[in-house]
C-alpha positions in Angstrom: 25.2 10.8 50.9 24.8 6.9 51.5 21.9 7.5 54.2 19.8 9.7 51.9 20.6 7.6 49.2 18.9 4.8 51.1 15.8 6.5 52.8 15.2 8.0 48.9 15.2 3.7 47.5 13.3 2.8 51.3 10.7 5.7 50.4 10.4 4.2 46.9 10.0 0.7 47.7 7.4 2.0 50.2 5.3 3.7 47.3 5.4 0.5 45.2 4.2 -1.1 48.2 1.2 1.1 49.0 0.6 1.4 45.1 0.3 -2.3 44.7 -2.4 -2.3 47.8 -4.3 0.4 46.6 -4.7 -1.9 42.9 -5.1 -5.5 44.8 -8.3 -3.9 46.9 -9.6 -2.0 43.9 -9.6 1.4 46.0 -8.7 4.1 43.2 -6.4 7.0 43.6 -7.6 10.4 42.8 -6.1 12.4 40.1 -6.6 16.5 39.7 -8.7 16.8 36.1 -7.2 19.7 34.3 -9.5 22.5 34.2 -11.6 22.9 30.9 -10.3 24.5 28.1 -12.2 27.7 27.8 -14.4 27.6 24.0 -12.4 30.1 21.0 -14.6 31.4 18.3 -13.5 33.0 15.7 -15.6 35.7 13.6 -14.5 36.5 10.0 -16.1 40.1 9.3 -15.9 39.7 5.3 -14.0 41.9 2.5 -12.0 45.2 4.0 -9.6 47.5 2.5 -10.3 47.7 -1.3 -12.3 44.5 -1.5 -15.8 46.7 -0.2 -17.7 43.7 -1.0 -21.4 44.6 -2.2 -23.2 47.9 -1.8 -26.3 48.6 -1.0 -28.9 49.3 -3.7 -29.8 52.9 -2.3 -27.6 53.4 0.4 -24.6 52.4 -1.4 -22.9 51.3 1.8 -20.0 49.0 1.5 -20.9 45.4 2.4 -17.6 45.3 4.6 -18.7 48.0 6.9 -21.6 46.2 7.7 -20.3 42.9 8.0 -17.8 44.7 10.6 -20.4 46.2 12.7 -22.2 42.7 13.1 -19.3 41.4 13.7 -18.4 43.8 16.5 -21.7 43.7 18.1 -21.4 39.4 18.3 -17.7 39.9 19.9 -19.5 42.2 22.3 -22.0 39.9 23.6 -20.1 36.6 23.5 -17.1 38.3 25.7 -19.8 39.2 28.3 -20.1 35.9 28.1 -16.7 34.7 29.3 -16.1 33.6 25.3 -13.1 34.3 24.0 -13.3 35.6 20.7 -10.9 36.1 17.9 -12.0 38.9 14.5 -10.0 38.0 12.0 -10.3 41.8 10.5 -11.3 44.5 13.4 -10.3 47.7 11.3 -12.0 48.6 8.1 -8.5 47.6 6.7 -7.6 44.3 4.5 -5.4 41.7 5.3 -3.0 41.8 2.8 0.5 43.8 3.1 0.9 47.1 2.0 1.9 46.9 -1.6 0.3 43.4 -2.4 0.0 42.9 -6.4 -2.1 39.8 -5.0 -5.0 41.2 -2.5 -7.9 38.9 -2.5 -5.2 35.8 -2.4 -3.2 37.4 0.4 -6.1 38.8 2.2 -7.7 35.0 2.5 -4.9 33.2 3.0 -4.4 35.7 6.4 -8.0 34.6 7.7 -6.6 31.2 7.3 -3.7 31.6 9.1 -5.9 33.2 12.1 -8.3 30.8 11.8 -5.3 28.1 12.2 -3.2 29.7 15.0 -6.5 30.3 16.9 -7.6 26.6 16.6 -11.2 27.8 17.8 -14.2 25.9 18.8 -16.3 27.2 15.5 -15.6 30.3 12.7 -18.4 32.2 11.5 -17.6 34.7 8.6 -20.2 37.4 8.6 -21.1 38.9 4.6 -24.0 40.3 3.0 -25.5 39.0 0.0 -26.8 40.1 -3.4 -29.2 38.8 -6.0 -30.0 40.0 -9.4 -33.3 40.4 -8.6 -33.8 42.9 -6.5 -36.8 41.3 -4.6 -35.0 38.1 -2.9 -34.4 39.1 0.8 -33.5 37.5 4.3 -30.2 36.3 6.0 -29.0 33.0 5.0 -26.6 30.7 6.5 -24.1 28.2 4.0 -22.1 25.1 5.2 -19.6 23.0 4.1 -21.4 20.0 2.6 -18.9 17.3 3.9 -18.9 18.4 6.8 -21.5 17.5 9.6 -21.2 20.1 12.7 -20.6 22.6 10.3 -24.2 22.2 8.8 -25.3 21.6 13.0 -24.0 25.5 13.1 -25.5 26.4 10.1 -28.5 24.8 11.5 -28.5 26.6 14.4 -27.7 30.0 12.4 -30.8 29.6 9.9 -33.2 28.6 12.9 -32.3 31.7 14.5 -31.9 33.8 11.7 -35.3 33.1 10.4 -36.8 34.4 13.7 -36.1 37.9 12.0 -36.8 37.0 8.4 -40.1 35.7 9.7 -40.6 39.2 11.2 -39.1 41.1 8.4 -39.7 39.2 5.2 -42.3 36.9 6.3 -40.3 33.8 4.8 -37.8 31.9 6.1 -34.9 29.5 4.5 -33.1 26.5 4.9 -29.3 26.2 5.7 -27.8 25.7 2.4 -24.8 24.2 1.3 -21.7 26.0 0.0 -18.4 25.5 -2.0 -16.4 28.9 -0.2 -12.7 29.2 0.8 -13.6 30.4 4.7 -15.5 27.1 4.7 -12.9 24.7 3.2 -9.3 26.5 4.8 -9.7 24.6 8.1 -10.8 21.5 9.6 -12.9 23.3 12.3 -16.6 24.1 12.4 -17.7 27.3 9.7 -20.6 28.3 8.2 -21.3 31.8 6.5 -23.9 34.1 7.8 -25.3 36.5 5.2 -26.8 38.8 6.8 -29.7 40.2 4.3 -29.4 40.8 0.6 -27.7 44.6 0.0 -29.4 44.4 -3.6 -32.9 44.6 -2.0 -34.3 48.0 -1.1 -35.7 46.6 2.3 -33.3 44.8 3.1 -30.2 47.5 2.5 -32.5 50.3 4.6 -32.5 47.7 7.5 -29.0 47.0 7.5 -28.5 50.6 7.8 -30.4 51.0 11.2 -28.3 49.9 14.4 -31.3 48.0 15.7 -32.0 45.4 12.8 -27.9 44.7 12.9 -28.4 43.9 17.1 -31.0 41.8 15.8 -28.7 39.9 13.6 -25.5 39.8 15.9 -28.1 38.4 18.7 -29.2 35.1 16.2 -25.6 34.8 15.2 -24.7 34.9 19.5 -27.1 32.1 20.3 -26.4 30.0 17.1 -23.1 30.0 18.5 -24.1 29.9 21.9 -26.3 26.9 21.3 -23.6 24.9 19.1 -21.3 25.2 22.4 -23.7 24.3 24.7 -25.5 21.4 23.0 -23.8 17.7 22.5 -23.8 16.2 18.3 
């Protein structure tokens, strides 16, 4: 018991030894980095349950279905991506309890608690959008106003976003911003995409066809591919 004792304070005097070399010469001692951590986003499909949301002008679609689809079809491509990536609604379902007398409260405060325990890299809530006059159209993105890389993913979201409204409206927008709960119930990165306005008859037949909503899950993937990959 003595004899280890002694080899264990011989073996530690030799470590302060070498230690104190290793500083005098100025040689440096490698360290293992910890791997990266690997980027979360989370994607906030809007309304569910009883809260449809908007519907379409014709179609009478529920906003919330196609807000799920889109956000779905982002999921899809940013897993093949190695992204991990949170919904904060994936049924057609609310988030509030079963027998809520509070829905819209309870359903919101659940995306911020997913937001929250997911502590993401960025949140992007996908919606529709309506306007009393039935002629506005195009997807626009909203961001927090005091907050800087949100607008840098709104940014991102608008530029990429008005590669289809060029296409399909022949106008584009700038990022715009916005006073909204999803935007203010965390200190991470959000912005809103709205995907097209549901009270325009062009608009709501285009968010009915598959193809137009890849279109718009494929600006909202590189927006968010973009605001990973590129320094403030």
């Amino acid at each position: 018991m003595i004899l280890v004792a002694k080899k264990k304070t011989l073996w530690m005097i030799v470590l302060v030894v070498v230690l104190l070399v290793l500083a005098a010469t100025g040689a440096t001692i490698a360290v293992l980095a910890a791997p990266p951590q690997k980027p979360i986003v989370v994607l906030d499909p809007g309304h569910g349950g009883i809260d449809g949301g908007v519907s379409g002008v014709n179609s009478k679609v529920k906003e919330s279905e196609i807000n799920l689809m889109i956000s779905q079809s982002v999921k899809k491509l940013l897993e093949d991506q190695g992204i991990v990536t949170v919904l904060t609604r994936e049924t057609a379902d609310g988030l509030y309890p079963e027998g809520s007398t509070h829905t819209k409260r309870d359903d919101m405060e659940k995306r911020k608690q997913i937001i929250r325990e997911a502590a993401p890299s960025l949140v992007v809530s996908i919606h529709c959008n309506k306007f009393p006059d039935g002629s506005r159209r195009g997807a626009q993105a909203f961001f927090h106003p005091m907050s800087e890389s949100s607008k840098r993913l709104a940014t991102y979201l608008q530029t990429n976003l008005n590669a289809v409204n060029q296409s399909t409206a022949g106008k584009t927008y700038a990022p715009l911003k916005g006073d909204y709960y999803i935007l203010n119930c965390s200190p991470y990165p959000s912005a809103i995409a709205e995907c097209g306005f549901l009270s325009n008859p062009d608009d709501d037949a285009l968010l009915n066809t598959e193809a137009h909503r890849e279109r718009i899950a494929y600006a909202v993937f590189s927006s968010i591919v973009t605001f990973l990959t590129t320094a403030a």
